[in-house]
N, C-alpha and C positions, 0 to 999 in steps of 0.2 A: 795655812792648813797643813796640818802635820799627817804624812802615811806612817801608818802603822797595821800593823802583824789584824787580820780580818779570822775572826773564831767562826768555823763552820760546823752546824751540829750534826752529826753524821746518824745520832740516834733513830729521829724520825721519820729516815728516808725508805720509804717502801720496797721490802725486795720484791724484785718480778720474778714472777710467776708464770708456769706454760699454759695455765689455766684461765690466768686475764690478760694473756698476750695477744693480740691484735690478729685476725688471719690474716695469712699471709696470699694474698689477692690472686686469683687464678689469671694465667698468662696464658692459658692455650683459647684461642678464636675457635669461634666455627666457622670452619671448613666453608672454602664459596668455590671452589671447583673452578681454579686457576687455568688449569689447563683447558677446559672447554673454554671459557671465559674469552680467551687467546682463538682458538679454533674458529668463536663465533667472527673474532673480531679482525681476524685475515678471510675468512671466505668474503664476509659481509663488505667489508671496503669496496668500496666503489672507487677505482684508479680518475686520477684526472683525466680534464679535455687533454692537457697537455701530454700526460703520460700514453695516450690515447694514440695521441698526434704521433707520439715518436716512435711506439712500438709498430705503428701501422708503416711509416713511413721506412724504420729497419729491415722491418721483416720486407718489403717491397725491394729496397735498398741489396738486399740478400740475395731473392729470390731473381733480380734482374744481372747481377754479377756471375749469379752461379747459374743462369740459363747460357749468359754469353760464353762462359768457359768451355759449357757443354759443347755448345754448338762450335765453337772453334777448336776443340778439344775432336771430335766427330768429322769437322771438315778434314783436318791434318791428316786425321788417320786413312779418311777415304782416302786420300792423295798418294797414302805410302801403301797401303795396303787396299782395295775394296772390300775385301772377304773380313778383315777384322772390323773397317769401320760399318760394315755393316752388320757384325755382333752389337756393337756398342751402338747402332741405330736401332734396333731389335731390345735392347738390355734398356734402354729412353723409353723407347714407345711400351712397355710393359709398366716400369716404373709409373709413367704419366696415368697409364690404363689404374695399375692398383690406387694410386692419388685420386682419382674419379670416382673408382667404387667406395673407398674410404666418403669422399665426399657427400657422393648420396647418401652412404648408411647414417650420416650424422643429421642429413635433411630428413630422410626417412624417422631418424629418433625425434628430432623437433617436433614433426608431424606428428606422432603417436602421444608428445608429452600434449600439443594441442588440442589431440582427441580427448584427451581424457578432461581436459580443464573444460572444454566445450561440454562433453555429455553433463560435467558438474554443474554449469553456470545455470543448462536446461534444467537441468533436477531440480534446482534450488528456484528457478521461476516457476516451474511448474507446480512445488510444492507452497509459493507463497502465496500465488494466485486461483489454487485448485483447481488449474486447466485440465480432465482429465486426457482430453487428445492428446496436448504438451507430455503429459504422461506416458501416453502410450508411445509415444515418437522416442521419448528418452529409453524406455525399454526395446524397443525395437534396433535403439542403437549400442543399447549394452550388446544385447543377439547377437549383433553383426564384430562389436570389437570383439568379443569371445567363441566368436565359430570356429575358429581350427583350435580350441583348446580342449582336449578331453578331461581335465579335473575340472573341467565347470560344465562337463555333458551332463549329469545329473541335475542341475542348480537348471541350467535352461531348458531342461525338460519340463521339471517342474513349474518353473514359471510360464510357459507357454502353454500347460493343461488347466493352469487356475486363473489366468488374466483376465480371462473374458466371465469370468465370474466377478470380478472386483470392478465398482462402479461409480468408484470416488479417485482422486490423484492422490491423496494419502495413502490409501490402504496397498494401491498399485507399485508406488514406490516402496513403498515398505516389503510387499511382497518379495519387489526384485533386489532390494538388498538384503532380509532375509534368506533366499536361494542360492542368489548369485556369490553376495562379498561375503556372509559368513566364515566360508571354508579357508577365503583369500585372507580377511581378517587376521584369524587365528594364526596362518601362517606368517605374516607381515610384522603379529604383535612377537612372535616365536626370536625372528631376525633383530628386535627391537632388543631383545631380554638378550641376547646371542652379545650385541654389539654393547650396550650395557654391563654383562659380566667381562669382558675383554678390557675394555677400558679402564673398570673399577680393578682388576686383578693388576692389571700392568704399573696402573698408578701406583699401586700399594706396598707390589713387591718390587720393584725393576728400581734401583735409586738414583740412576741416570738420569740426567736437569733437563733434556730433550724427550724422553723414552715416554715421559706421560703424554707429551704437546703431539709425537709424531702418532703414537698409536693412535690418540683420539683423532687426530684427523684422518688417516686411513680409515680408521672402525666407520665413521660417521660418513664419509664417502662412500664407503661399499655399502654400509647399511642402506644410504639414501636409494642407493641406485640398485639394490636388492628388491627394494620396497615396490619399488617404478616395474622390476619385472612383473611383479607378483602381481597388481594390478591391471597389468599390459602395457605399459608402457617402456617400454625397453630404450632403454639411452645410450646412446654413445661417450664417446669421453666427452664432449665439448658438452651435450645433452646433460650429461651426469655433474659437470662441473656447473653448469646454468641452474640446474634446479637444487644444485647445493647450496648455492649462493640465494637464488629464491625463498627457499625453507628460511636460512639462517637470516637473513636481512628479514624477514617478517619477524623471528624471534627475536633481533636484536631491537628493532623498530617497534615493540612492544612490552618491549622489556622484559624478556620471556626467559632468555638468558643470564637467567640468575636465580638468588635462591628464594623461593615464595610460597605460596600458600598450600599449592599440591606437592611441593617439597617438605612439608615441617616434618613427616613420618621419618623419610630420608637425611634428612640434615637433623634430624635428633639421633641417629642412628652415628650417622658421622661424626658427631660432637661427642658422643661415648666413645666412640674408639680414637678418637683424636688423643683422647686423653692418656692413651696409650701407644697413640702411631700418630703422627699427626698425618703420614703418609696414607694411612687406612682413613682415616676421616676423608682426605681428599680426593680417595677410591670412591669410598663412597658416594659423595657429592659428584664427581666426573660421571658415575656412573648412570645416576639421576637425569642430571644433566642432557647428555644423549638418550638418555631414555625419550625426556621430552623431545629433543631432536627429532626423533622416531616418531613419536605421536603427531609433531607435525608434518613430518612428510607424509605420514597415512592421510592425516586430512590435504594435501595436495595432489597427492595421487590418486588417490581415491574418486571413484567415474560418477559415488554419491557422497552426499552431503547424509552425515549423523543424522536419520531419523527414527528409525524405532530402535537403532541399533545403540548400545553406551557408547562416548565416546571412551577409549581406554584412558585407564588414571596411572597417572606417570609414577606413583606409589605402591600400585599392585604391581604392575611390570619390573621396579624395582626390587620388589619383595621377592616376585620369583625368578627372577635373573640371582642376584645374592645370596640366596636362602643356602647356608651350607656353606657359603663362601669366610663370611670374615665371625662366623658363631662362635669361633674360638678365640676373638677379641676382647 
């Protein structure tokens, strides 16, 4: 077999064209709102038995080092001094005192987070079963958790002139969250839109590889434990930190925490400016995000369960948190 010289006919080869060239495949993703993602997925974690084991046994390990210092630290000084160590027995005994009040305020916050899950659990039997008595006991106990509040003297006046006019467990309930959570509502969905534009703003402008992770978990802490005011429930740090963890492990345990069906307005929103920021896409979606956050701690804190009232749509709350914000996208 002999090589030889191969004739290539160069005539017939089609030139390309911009016009029958192939497009060229879009590379930008929609936006899934990394940063909450992360937020949901450190509150949520549940530490081990063992991690459990060790920090109980440290902080113990700690606290028994640094009473014996005290104390022999106290005795020394008596010996050299009476008049000083009985400063520093005085400057203990204060220290100990404010560690105790600290302590109650944070049993006092448990108890209130409990009031309010209680008056729910009543609502919600009361309304499945139409007990009107069950009715009236859960109103009677709205009353009592909002007596020293003057923005809800209006709300429980009203309801306390029409009650005994209404003569089913529907209409009764519905009265007292008409009255009462109305006004509370509007202000809770306000915080929700507040901590929503914060997040989405920071993600979008701020280019720092932590600046979006730490903002949303601040925003989404204070929101939660804003929210907890507004309904009465007032938490402490360990209180605020519990029922963050609450909220978020019910989102991540249903998978809520992420982008879905009352997100498509917002994550088509974010998928257009992606295409120009990808940073703004993921405002967007962070934004969302906590929005829903928000909408779940309303329904945690909240002393009723959604009945005549809408539950708010984690799309409208979006819309008016942003509106103005990324329009020049």
């Amino acid at each position: 077999m002999t090589n030889g010289p191969v004739l290539i006919d160069l005539d017939e080869t089609e030139t390309a064209k911009p016009d029958t060239a192939p497009p060229v495949p879009d590379l930008v993703t929609t936006p899934q709102g990394a940063a909450m993602q992360q937020v949901a997925a450190i509150a949520a974690r549940k530490p081990s038995r063992l991690a459990r084991w060790f920090w109980s046994i440290a902080v113990s390990l700690v606290g028994f080092v640094v009473s014996l210092a005290a104390w022999d630290y106290v005795n020394g000084l008596l010996a050299r001094s009476p008049i000083l160590g009985g400063i520093a027995t005085a400057l203990i005994g204060l220290l100990i005192l404010v560690l105790a009040i600290v302590a109650l305020r944070e049993l006092a916050a448990f108890g209130r987070l409990k009031r309010l899950d209680t008056i729910q659990r009543q609502a919600t039997d009361a309304l499945n079963s139409g007990d009107l008595k069950s009715a009236r006991s859960v109103v009677s106990a709205l009353d009592k958790l909002y007596a020293h509040r003057d923005d809800t003297s209006w709300g429980r006046s009203e309801l306390k002139s029409r009650s005994n006019d209404v003569l089913d467990a529907d209409g009764l309930i519905g009265l007292a969250e008409n009255s009462l959570l109305a006004p509370l509502d509007a202000r809770a969905q306000r915080e929700v839109e507040a901590a929503a534009r914060q997040v989405a703003t920071v993600t979008a402008i701020v280019p720092l590889a932590l600046a979006d992770l730490f903002t949303a978990l601040t925003s989404n802490l204070r929101m939660i434990r804003r929210i907890a005011e507004i309904y009465g429930g007032r938490a402490g740090t360990l209180g605020s930190w519990r029922l963050t963890r609450s909220v978020l492990t019910h989102l991540v345990a249903t998978g809520a925490v992420a982008v879905g069906d009352d997100l498509i307005g917002s994550v088509a929103g974010g998928g257009v400016l992606s295409k120009v920021s990808r940073r703004f896409g993921e405002g967007v979606v962070n934004g969302a995000l906590t929005a829903r956050v928000g909408v779940a701690a309303i329904e945690v804190c909240r002393p009723l369960p959604f009945h005549t009232s809408k539950r708010p749509s984690v799309t409208a709350l979006v819309r008016r948190a942003l509106t103005g914000l990324f329009s020049n996208g």
